[in-house]
N, CA, C and O atoms as CSV, one atom per row, in Angstrom:
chain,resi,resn,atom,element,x,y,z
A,1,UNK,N,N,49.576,-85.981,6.066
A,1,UNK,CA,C,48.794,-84.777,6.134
A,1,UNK,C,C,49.549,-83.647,5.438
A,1,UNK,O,O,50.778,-83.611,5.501
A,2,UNK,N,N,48.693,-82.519,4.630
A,2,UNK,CA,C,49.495,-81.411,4.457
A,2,UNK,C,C,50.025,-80.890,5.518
A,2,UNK,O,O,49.891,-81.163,6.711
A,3,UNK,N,N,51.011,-79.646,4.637
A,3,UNK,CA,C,51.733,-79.150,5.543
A,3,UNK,C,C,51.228,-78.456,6.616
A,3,UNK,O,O,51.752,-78.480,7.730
A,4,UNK,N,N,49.811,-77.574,6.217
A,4,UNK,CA,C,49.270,-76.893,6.966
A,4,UNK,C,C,47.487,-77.378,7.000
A,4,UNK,O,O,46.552,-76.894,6.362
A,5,UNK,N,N,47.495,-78.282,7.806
A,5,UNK,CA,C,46.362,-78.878,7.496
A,5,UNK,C,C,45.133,-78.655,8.740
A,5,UNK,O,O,45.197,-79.160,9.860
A,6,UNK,N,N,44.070,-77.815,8.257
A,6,UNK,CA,C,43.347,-77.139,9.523
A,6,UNK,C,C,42.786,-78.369,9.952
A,6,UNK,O,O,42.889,-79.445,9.363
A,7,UNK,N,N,41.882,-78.033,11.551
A,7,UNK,CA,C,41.857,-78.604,12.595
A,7,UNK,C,C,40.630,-79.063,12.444
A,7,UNK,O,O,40.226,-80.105,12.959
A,8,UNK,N,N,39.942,-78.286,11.704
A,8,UNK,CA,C,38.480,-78.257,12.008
A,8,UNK,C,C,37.460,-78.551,10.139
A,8,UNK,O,O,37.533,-79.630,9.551
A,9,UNK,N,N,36.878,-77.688,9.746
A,9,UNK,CA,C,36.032,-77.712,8.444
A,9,UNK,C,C,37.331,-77.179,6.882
A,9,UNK,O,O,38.237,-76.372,6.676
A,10,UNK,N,N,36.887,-77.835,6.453
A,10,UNK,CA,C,37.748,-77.873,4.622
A,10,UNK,C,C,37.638,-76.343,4.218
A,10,UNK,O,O,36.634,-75.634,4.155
A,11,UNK,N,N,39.006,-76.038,3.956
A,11,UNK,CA,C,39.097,-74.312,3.738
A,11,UNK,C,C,38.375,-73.853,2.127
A,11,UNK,O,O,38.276,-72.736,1.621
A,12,UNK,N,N,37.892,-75.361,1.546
A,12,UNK,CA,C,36.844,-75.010,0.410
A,12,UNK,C,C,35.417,-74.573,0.490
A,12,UNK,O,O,34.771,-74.116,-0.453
A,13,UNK,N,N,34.929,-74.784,1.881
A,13,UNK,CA,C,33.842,-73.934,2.036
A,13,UNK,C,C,32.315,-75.235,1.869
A,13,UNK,O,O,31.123,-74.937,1.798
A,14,UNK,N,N,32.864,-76.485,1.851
A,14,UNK,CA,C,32.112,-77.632,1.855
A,14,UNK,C,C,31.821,-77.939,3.404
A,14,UNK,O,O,32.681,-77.784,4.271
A,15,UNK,N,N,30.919,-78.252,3.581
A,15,UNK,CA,C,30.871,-78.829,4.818
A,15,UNK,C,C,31.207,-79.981,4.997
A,15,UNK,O,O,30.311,-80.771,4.698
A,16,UNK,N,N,32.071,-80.411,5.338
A,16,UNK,CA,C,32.625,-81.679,5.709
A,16,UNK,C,C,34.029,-81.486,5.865
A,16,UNK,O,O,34.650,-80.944,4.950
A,17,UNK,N,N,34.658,-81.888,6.986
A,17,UNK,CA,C,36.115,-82.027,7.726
A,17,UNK,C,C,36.785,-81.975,6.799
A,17,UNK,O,O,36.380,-82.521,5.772
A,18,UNK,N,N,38.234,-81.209,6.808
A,18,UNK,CA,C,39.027,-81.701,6.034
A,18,UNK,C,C,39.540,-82.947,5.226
A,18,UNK,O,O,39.653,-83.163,4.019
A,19,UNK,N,N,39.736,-83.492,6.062
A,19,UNK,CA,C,40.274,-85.050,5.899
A,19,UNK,C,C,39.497,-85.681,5.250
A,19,UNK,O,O,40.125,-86.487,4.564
A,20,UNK,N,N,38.083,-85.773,5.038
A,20,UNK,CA,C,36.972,-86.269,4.416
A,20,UNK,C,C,36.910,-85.619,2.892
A,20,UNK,O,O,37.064,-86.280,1.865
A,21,UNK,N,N,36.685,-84.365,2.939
A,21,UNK,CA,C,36.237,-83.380,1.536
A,21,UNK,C,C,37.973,-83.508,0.638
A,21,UNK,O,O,38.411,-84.479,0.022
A,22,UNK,N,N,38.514,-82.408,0.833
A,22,UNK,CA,C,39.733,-82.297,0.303
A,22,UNK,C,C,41.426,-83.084,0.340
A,22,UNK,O,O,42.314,-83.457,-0.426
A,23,UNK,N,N,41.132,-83.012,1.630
A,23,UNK,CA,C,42.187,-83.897,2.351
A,23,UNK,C,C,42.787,-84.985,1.710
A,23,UNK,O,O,43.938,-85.179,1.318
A,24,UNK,N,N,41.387,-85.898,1.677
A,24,UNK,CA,C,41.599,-87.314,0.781
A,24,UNK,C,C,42.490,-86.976,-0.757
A,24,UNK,O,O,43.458,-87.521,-1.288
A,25,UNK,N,N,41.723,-85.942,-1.087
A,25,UNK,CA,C,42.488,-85.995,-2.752
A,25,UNK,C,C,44.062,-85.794,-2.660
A,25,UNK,O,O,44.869,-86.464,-3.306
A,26,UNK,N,N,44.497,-84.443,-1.475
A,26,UNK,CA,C,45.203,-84.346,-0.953
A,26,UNK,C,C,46.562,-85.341,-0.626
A,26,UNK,O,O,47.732,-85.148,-0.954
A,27,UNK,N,N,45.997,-86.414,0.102
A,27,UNK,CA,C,46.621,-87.684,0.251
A,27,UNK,C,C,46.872,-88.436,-0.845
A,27,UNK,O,O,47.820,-89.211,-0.721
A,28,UNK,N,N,46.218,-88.438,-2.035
A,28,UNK,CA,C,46.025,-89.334,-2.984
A,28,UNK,C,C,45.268,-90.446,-2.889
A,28,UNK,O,O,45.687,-91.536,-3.279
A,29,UNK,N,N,43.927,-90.254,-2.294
A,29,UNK,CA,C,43.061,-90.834,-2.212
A,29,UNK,C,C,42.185,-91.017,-3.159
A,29,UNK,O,O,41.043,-90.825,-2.740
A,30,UNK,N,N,42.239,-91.322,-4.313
A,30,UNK,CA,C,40.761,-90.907,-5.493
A,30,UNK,C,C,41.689,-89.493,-5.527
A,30,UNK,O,O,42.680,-89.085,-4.921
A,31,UNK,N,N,40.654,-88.900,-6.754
A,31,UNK,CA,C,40.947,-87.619,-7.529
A,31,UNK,C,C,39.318,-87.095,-7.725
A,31,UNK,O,O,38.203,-87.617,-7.712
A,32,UNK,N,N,39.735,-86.123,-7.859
A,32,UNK,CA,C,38.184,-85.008,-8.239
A,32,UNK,C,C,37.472,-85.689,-9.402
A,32,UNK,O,O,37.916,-85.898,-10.531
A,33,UNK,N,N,36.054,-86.047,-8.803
A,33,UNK,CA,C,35.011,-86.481,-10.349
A,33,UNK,C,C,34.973,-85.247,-10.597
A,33,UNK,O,O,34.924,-85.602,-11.775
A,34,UNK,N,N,34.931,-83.456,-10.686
A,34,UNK,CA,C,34.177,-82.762,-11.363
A,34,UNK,C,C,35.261,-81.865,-11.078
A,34,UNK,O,O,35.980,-81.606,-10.113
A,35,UNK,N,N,35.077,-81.370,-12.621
A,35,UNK,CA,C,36.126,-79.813,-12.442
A,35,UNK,C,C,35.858,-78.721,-10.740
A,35,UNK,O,O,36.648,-78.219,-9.941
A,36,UNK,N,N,34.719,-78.755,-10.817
A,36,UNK,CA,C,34.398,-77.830,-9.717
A,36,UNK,C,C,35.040,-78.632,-8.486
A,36,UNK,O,O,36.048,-78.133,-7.987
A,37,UNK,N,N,34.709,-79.436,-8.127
A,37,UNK,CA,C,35.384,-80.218,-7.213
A,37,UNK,C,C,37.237,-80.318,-7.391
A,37,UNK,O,O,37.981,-80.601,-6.452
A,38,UNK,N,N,37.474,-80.163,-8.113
A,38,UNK,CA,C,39.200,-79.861,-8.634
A,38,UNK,C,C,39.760,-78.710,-7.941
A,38,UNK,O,O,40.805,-78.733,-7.290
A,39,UNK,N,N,38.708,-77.302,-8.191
A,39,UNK,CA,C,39.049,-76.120,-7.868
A,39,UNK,C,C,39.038,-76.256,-6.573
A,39,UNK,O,O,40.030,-75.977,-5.900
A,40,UNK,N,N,37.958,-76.686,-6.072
A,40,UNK,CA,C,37.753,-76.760,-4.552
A,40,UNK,C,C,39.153,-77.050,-3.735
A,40,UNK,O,O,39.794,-76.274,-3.027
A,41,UNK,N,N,39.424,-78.479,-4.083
A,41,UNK,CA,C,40.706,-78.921,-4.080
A,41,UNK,C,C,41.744,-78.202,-4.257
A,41,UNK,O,O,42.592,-78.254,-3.367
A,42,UNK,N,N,41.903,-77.651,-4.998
A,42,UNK,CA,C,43.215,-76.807,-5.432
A,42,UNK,C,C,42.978,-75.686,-4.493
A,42,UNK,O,O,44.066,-75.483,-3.954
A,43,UNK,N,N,41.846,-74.618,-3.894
A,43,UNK,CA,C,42.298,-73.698,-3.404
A,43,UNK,C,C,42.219,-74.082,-2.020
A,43,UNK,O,O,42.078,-73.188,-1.185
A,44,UNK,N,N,42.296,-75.402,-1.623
A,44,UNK,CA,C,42.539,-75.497,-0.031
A,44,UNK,C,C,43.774,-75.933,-0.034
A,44,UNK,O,O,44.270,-75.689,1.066
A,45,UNK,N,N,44.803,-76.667,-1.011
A,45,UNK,CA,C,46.222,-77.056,-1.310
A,45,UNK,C,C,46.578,-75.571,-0.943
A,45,UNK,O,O,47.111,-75.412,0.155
A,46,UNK,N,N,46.308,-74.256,-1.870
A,46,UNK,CA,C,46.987,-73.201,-1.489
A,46,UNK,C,C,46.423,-72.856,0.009
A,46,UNK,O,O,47.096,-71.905,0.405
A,47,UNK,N,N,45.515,-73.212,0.956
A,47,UNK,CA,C,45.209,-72.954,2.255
A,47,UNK,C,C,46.379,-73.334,2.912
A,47,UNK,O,O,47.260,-72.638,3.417
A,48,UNK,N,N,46.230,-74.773,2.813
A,48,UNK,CA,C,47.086,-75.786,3.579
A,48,UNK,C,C,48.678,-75.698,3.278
A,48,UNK,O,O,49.530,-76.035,4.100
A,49,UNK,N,N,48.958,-75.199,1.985
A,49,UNK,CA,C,51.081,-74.839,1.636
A,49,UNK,C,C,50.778,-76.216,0.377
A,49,UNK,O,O,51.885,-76.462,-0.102
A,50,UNK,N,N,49.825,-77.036,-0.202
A,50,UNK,CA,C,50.392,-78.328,-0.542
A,50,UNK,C,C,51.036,-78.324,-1.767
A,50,UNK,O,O,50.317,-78.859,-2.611
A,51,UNK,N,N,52.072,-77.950,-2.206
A,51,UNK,CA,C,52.547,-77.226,-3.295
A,51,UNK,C,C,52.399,-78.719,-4.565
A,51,UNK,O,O,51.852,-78.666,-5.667
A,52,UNK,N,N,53.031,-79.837,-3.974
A,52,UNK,CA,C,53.236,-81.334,-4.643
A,52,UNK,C,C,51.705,-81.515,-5.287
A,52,UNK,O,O,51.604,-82.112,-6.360
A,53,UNK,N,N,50.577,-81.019,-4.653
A,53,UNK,CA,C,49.665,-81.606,-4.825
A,53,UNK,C,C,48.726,-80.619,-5.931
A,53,UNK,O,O,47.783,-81.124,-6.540
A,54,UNK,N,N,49.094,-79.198,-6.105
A,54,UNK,CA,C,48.948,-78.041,-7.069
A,54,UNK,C,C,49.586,-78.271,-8.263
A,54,UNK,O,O,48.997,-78.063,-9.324
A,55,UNK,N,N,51.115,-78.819,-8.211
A,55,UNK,CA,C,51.725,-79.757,-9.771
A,55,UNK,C,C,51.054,-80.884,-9.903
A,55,UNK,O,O,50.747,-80.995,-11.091
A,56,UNK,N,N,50.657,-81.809,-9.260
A,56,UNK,CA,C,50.319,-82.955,-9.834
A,56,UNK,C,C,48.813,-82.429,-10.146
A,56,UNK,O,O,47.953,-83.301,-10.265
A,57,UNK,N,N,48.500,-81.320,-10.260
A,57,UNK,CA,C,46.850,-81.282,-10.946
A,57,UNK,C,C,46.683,-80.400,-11.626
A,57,UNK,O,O,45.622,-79.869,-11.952
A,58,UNK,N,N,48.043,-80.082,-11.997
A,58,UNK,CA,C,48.066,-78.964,-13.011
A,58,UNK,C,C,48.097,-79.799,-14.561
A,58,UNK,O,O,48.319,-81.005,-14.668
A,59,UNK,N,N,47.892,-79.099,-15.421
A,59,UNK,CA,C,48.099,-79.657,-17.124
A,59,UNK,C,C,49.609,-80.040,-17.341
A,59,UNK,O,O,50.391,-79.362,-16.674
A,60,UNK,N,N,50.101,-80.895,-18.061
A,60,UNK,CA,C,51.278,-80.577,-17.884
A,60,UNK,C,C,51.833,-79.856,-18.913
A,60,UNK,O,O,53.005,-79.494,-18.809
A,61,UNK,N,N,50.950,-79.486,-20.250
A,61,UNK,CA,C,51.423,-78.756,-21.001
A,61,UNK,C,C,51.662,-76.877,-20.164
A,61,UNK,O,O,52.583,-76.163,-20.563
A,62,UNK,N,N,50.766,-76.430,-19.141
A,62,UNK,CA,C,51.473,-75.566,-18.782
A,62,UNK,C,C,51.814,-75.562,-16.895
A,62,UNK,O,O,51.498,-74.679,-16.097
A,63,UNK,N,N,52.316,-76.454,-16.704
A,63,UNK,CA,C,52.732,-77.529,-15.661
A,63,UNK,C,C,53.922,-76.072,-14.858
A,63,UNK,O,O,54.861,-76.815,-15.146
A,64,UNK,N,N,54.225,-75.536,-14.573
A,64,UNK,CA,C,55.403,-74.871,-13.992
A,64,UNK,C,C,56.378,-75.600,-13.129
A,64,UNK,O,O,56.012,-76.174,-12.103
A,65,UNK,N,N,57.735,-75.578,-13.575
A,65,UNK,CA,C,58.826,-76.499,-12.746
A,65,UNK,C,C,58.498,-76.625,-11.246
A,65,UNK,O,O,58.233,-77.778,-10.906
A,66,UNK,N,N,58.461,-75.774,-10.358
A,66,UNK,CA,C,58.203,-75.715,-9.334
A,66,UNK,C,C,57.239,-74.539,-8.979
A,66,UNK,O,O,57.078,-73.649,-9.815
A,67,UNK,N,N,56.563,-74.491,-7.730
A,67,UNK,CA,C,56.004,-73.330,-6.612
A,67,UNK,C,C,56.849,-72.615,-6.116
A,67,UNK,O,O,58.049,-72.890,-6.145
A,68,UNK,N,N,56.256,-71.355,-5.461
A,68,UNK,CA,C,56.559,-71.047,-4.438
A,68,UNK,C,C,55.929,-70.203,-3.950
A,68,UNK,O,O,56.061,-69.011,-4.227
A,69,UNK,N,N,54.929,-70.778,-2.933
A,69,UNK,CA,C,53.601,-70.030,-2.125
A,69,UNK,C,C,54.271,-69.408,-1.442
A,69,UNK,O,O,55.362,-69.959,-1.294
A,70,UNK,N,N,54.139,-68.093,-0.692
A,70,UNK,CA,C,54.107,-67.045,-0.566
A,70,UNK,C,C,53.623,-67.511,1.122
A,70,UNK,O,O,52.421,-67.616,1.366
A,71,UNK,N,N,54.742,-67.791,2.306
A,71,UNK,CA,C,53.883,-68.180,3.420
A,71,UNK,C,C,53.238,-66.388,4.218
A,71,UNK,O,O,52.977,-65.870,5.304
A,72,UNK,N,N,53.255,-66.233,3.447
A,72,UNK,CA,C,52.304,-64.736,4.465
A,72,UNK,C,C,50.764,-64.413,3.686
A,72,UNK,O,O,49.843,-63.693,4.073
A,73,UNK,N,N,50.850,-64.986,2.830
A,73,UNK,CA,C,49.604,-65.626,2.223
A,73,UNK,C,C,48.233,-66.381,2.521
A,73,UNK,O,O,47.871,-67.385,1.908
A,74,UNK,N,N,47.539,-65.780,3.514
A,74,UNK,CA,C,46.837,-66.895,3.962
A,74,UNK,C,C,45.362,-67.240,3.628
A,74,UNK,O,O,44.615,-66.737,4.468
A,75,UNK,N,N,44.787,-67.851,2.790
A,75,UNK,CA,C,44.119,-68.183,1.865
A,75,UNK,C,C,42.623,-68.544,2.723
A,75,UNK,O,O,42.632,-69.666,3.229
A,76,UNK,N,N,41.478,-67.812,2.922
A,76,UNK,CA,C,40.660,-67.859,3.934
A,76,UNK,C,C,39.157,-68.122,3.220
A,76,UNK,O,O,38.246,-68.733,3.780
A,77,UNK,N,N,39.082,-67.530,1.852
A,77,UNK,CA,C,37.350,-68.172,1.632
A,77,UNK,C,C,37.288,-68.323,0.267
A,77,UNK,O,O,37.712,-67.361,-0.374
A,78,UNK,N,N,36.820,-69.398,-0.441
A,78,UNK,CA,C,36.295,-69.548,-1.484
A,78,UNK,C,C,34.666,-69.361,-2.104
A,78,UNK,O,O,33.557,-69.801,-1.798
A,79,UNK,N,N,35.198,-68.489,-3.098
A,79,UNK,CA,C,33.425,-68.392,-3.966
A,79,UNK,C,C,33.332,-69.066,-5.162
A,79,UNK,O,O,34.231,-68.901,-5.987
A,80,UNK,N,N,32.317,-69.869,-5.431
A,80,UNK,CA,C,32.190,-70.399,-6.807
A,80,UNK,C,C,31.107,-69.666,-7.090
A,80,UNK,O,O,30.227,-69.631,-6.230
A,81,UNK,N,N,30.945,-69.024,-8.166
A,81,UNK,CA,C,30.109,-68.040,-9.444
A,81,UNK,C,C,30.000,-68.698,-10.238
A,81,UNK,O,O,28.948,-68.507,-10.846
A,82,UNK,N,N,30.613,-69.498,-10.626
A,82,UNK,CA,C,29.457,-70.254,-12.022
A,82,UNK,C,C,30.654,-71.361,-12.424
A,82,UNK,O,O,31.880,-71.263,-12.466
A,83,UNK,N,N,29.883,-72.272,-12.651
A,83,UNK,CA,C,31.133,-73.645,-13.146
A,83,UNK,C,C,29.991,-73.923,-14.531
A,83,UNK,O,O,28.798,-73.625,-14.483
A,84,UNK,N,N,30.735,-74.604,-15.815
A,84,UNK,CA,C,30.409,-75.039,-16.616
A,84,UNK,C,C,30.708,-76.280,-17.193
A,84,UNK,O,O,31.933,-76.383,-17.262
A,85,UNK,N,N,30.097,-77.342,-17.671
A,85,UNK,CA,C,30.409,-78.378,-18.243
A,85,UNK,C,C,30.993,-79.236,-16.955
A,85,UNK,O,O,30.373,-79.177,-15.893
A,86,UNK,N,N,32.299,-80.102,-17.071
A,86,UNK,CA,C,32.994,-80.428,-15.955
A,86,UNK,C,C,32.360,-81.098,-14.965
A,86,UNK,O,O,32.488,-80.832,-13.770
A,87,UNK,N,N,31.479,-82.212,-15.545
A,87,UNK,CA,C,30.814,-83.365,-15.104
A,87,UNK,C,C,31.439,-84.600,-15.106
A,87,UNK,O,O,32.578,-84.475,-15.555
A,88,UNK,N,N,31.229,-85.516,-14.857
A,88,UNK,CA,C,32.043,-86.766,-14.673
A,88,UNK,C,C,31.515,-87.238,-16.199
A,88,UNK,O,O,31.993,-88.310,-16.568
A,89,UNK,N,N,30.636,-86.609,-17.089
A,89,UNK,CA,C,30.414,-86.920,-18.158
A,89,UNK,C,C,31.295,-86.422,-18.908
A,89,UNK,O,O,31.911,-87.117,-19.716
A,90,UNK,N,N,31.498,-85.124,-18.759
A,90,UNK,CA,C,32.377,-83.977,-19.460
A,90,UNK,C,C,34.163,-84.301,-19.828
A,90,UNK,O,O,34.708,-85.176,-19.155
A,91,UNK,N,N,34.831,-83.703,-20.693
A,91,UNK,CA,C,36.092,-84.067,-20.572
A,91,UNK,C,C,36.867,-82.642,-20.236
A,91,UNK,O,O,38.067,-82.545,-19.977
A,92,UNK,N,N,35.897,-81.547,-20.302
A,92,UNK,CA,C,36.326,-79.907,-20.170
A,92,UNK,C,C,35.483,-79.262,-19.381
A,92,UNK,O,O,34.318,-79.646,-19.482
A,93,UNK,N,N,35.706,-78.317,-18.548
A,93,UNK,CA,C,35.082,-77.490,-17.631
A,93,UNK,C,C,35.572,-76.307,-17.591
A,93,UNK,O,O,36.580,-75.905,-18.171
A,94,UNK,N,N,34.712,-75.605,-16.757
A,94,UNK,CA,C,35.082,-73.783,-16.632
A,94,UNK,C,C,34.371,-73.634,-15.246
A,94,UNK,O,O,33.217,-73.960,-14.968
A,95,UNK,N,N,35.433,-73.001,-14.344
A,95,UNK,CA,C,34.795,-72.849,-12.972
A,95,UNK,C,C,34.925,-71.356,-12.798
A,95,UNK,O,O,36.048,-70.888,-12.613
A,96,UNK,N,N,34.182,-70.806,-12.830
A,96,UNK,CA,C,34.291,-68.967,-12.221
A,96,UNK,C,C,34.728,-68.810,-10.678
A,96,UNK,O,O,33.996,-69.433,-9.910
A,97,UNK,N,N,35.510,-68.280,-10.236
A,97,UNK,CA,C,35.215,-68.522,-9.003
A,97,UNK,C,C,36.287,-66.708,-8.241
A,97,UNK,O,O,37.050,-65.904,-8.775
A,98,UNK,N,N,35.645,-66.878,-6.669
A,98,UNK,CA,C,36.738,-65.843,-6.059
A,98,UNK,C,C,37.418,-66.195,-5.114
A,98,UNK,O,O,37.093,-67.218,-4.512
A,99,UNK,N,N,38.406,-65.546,-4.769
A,99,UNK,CA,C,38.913,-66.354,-3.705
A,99,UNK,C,C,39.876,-65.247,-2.648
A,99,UNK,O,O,40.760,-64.463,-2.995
A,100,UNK,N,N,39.422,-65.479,-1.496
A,100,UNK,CA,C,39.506,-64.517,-0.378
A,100,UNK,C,C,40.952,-64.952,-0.124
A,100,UNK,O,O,41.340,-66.109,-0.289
A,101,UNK,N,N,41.774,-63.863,0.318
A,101,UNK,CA,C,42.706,-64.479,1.462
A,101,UNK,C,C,43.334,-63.017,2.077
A,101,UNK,O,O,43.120,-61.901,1.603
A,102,UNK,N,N,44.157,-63.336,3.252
A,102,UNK,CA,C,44.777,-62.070,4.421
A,102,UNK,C,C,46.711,-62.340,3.727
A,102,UNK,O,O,47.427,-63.342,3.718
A,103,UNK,N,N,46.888,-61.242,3.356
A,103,UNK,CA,C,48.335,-60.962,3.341
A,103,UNK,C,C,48.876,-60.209,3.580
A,103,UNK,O,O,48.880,-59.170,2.920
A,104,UNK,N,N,49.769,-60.451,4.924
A,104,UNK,CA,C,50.268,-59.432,5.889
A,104,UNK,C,C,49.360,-58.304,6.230
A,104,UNK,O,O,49.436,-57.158,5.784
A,105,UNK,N,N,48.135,-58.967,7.427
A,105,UNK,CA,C,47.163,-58.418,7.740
A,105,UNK,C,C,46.195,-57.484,6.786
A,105,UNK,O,O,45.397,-56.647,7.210
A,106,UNK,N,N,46.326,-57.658,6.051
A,106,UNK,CA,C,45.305,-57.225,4.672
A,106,UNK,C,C,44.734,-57.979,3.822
A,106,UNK,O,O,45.326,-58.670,2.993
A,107,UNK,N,N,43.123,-57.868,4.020
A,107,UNK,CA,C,42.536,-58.695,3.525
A,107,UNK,C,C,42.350,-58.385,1.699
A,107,UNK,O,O,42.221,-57.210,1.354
A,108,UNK,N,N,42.349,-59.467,0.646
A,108,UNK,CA,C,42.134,-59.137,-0.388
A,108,UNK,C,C,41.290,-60.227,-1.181
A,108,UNK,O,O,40.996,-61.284,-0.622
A,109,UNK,N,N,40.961,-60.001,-2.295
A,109,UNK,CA,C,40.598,-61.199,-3.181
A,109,UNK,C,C,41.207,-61.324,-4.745
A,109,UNK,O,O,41.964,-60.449,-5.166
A,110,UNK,N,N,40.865,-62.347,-5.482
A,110,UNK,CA,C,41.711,-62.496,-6.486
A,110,UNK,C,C,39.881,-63.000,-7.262
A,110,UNK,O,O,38.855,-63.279,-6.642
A,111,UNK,N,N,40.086,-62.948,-8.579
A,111,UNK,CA,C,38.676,-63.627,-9.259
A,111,UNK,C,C,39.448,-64.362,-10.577
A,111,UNK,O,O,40.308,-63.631,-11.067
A,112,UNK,N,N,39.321,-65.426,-11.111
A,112,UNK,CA,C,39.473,-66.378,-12.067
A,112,UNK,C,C,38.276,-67.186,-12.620
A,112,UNK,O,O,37.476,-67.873,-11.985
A,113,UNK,N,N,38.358,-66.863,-14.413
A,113,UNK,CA,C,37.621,-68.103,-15.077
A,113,UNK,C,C,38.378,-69.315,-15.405
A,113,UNK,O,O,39.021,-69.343,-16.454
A,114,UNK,N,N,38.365,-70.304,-14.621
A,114,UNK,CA,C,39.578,-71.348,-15.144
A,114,UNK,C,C,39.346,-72.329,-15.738
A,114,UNK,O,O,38.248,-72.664,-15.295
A,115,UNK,N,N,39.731,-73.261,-16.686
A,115,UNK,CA,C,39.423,-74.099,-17.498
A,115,UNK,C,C,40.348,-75.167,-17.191
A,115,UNK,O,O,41.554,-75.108,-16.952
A,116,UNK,N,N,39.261,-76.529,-17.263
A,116,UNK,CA,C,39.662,-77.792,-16.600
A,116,UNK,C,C,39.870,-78.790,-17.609
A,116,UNK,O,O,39.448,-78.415,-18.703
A,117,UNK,N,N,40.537,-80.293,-17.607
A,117,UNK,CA,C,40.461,-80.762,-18.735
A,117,UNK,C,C,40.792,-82.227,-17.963
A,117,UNK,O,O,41.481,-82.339,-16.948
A,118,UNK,N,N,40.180,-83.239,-18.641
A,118,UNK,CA,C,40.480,-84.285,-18.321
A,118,UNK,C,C,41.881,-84.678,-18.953
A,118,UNK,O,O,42.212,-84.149,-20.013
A,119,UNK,N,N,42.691,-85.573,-18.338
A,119,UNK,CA,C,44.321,-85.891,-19.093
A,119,UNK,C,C,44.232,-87.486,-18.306
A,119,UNK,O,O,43.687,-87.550,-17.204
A,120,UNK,N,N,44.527,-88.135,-18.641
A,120,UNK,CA,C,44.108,-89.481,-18.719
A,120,UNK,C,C,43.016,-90.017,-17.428
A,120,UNK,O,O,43.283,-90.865,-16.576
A,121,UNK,N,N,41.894,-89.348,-17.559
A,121,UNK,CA,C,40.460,-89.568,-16.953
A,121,UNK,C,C,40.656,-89.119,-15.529
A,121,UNK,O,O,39.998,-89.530,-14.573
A,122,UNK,N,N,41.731,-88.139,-15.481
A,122,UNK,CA,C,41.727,-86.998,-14.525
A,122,UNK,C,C,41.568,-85.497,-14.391
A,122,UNK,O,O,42.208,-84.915,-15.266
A,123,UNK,N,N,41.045,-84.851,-13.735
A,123,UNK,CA,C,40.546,-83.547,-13.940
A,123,UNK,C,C,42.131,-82.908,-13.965
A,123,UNK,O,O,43.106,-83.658,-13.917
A,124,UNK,N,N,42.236,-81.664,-14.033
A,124,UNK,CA,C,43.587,-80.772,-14.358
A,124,UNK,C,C,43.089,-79.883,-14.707
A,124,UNK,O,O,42.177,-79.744,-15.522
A,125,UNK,N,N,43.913,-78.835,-13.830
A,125,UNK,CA,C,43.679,-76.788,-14.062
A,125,UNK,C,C,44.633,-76.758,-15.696
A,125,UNK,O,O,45.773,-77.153,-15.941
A,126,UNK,N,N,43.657,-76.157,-16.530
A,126,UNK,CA,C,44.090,-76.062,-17.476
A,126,UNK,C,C,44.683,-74.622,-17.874
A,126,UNK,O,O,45.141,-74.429,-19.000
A,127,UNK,N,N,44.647,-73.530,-16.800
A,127,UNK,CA,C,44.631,-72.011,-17.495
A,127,UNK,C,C,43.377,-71.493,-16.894
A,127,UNK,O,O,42.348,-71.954,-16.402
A,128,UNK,N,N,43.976,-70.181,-17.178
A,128,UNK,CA,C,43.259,-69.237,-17.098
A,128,UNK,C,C,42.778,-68.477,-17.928
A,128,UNK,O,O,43.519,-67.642,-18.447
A,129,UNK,N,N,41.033,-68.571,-18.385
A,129,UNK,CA,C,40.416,-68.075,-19.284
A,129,UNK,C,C,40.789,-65.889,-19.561
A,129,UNK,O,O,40.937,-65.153,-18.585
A,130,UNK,N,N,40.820,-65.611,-20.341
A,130,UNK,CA,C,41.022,-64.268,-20.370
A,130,UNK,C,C,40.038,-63.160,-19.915
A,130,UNK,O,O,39.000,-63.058,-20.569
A,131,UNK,N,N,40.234,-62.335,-18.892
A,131,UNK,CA,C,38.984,-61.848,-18.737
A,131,UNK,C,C,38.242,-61.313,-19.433
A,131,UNK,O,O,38.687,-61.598,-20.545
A,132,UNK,N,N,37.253,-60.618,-19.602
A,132,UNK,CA,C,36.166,-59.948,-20.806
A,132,UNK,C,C,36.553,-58.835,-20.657
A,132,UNK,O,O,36.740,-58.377,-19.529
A,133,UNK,N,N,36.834,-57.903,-22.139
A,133,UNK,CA,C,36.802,-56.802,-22.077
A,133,UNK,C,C,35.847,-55.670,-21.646
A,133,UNK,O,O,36.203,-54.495,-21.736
């Protein structure tokens, strides 16, 4: 199990238990068919602390040596705004998305266009698209 692995529903905002939705990928159970499903994944890793599991789904061309999540950080709701491409047909995607969290009792959000890429018939956070002027 992750490090911080809730009790109850997947901090991606899917209905279905942890252990079922995210969890599994988590474990290394299967991997994300769809970019959007990647993101999902990835922002409950930052829910849960799963730092191992944020490198192994990163690109590795911009792969960073290590993490280091921020434990006062606590990562509470995900929004998806628009995903593109990033089908199990697709080899590239773009997920819009926002993402809630409380740090040191202050609530905030963060917003990203991120771009996904298949790397040997696995999804991977490829970057972050630039915002629009």
């Amino acid at each position: 199990m992750s490090p911080r692995a809730p009790a109850a529903g997947c901090p991606c905002g899917l209905p279905a238990p942890y252990p079922e939705c995210c969890g599994r990928f988590h474990r290394g159970q299967g991997s994300a068919p769809t970019a959007e499903l990647l993101m999902r994944s990835r922002f409950s890793a930052f829910a849960v602390g799963d730092e191992a599991y944020l490198l192994r789904t990163w690109h590795p061309a911009g792969r960073p040596g290590r993490l280091d999540l921020d434990p006062q950080v606590r990562w509470v709701r995900l929004e998806i705004l628009q995903a593109g491409g990033g089908s199990v047909v697709h080899t590239e995607g773009t997920v819009r998305f926002r993402a809630h969290y409380v740090e040191r009792g202050r609530a905030g959000q963060m917003e990203e266009h991120s771009r996904f890429a298949r790397v040997d018939g696995r999804w991977v956070y490829a970057g972050a698209l630039p915002a629009p002027a």
